[in-house]
N, C-alpha and C positions, 0 to 999 in steps of 0.2 A: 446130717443128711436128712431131706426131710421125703417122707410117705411116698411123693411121685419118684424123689432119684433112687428111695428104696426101690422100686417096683421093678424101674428098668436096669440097675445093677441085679437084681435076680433074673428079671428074664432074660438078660445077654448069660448069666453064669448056668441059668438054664442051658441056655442053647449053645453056646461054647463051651462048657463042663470045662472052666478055669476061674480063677481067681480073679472077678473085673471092679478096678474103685472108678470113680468120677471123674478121676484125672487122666482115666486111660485115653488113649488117643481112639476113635472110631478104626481107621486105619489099621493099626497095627495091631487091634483082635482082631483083625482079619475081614471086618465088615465092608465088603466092595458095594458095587451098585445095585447088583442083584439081593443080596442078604440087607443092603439099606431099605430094596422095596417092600421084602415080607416083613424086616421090623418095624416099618413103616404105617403096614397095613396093621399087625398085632397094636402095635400103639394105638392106631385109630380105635378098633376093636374095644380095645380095655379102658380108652381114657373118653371114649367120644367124642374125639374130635375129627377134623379134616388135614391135613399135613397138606402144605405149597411146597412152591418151589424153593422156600427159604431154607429146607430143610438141607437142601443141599451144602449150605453155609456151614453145617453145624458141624465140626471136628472132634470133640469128647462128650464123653458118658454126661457129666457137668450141663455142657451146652446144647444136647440132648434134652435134658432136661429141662431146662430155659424154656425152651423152642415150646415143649411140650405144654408146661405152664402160663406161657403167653398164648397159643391156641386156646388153651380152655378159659383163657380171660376173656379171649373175643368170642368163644361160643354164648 
């Protein structure tokens, strides 16, 4: 796991106070559309980037962090 997927598996374990790895599905900690757009905005916040609409693609903690990684390559 590297630095960025560390970052967002503590702040989902933050904000769900449960056990989250890489593999979890978005979904099924419970993250709907609403809880996608404030972790959407926190991500922005802490990583500096911008988030599209690709993010809607993204299904796990893992691909999550892809997404995130390829934003800051194009910033």
């Amino acid at each position: 796991m590297d630095a960025i997927e560390q970052q967002i598996v503590q702040a989902l374990r933050d904000e769900l106070g449960r056990c989250v790895t890489p593999a979890d599905s978005l979904g099924r900690l419970g993250i709907d559309s609403l809880r996608m757009a404030e972790l959407a905005s926190g991500l922005e916040h802490r990583f500096g980037i911008r988030m599209d609409e690709e993010l809607l693609d993204v299904d796990t903690v893992a691909e999550l962090a892809d997404y995130v990684r390829r934003r800051m390559s194009d910033a």
